[in-house]
N, C-alpha and C positions, 0 to 999 in steps of 0.2 A: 780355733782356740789353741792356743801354745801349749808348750807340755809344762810352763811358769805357772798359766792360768789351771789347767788340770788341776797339780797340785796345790793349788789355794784353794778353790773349791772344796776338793777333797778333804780338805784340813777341816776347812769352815764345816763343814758339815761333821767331820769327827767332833771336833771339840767346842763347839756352838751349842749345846741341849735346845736351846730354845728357838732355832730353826727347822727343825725337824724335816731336815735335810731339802729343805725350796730355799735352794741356793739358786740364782740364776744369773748369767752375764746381761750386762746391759739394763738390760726392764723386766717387769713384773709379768707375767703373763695376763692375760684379759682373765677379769675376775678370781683372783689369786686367792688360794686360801692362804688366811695367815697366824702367827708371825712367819715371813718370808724375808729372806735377804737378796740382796744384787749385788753385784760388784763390778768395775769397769778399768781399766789403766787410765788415767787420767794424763798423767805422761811420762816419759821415761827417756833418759841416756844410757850413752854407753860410755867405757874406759879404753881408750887407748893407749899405747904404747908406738916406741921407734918400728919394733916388728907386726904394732897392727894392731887388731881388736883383743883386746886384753881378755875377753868372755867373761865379764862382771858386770851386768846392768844392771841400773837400781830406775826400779820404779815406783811413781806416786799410784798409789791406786786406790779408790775409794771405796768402803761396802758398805751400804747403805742398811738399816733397819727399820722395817716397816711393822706395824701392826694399826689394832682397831682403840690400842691400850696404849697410853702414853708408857706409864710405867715397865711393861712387857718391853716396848721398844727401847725402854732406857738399859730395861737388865738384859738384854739381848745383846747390846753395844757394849755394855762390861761385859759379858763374856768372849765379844767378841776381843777387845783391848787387853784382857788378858790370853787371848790365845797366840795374841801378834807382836802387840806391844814390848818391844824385848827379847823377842823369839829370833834363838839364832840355832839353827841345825839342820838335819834332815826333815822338809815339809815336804811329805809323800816323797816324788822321784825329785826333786827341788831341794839340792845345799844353799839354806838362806844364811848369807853372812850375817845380816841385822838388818832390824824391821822396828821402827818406831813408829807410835801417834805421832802425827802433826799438827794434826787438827780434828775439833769435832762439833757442830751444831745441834741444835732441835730444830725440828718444824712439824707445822701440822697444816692439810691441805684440808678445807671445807669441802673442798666439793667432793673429794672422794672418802674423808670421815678418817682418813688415815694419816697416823704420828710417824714420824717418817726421821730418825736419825745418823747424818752420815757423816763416818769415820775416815779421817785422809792418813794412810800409811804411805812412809818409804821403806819400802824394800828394797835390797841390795843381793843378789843372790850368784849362782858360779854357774856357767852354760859346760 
């Protein structure tokens, strides 16, 4: 895990209430309690310059919001869009230039009975 991902985790979990800190990369664990969230790099560049890598990558990255409650999975994703959406400073050991929504869905998966909302940021941050 980077020390980019570290601190988004860390954030999410500070300023998220409604994860109660099952933040996880990737996937859900087998039989997850929930509300839980995930998050993943979806994809990401870099900035260069004539003398080379500029140390400013911005990545798309996604955190998904799960629960058993559509509504929980909804205000979970607002808290989650106000904690990123717009946020530009110190996120834990992470100076983020700026970090907007991009994008966001609903879904809901039968077979596992779970509402499932995921949020696409770009973040742009300083190495």
């Amino acid at each position: 895990m980077s020390a980019f991902e570290v601190s988004l985790r860390a954030h999410l979990i500070a300023e998220v209430d409604l994860n109660g800190g099952r933040v996880y990369p990737q996937n859900l664990p087998h039989g997850p309690e929930l509300p839980a969230q995930t998050y993943q790099v979806i994809s990401g560049n870099r900035r260069y310059t004539h003398s080379g890598d500029a140390k400013v990558p911005q990545k798309r990255i996604q955190v998904d919001n799960w629960s058993k409650n559509y509504g929980e999975a909804r205000q979970m994703a607002g808290q989650t869009i106000e904690a990123l959406s717009g946020f530009m400073g110190a996120m834990q050991d992470t100076d983020v230039g700026k970090s907007h929504l991009e994008n966001e869905q609903d879904a809901y998966n039968p077979d596992t009975g779970m509402y499932h909302v995921p949020l696409d940021f770009k973040i742009g941050y300083y190495e």
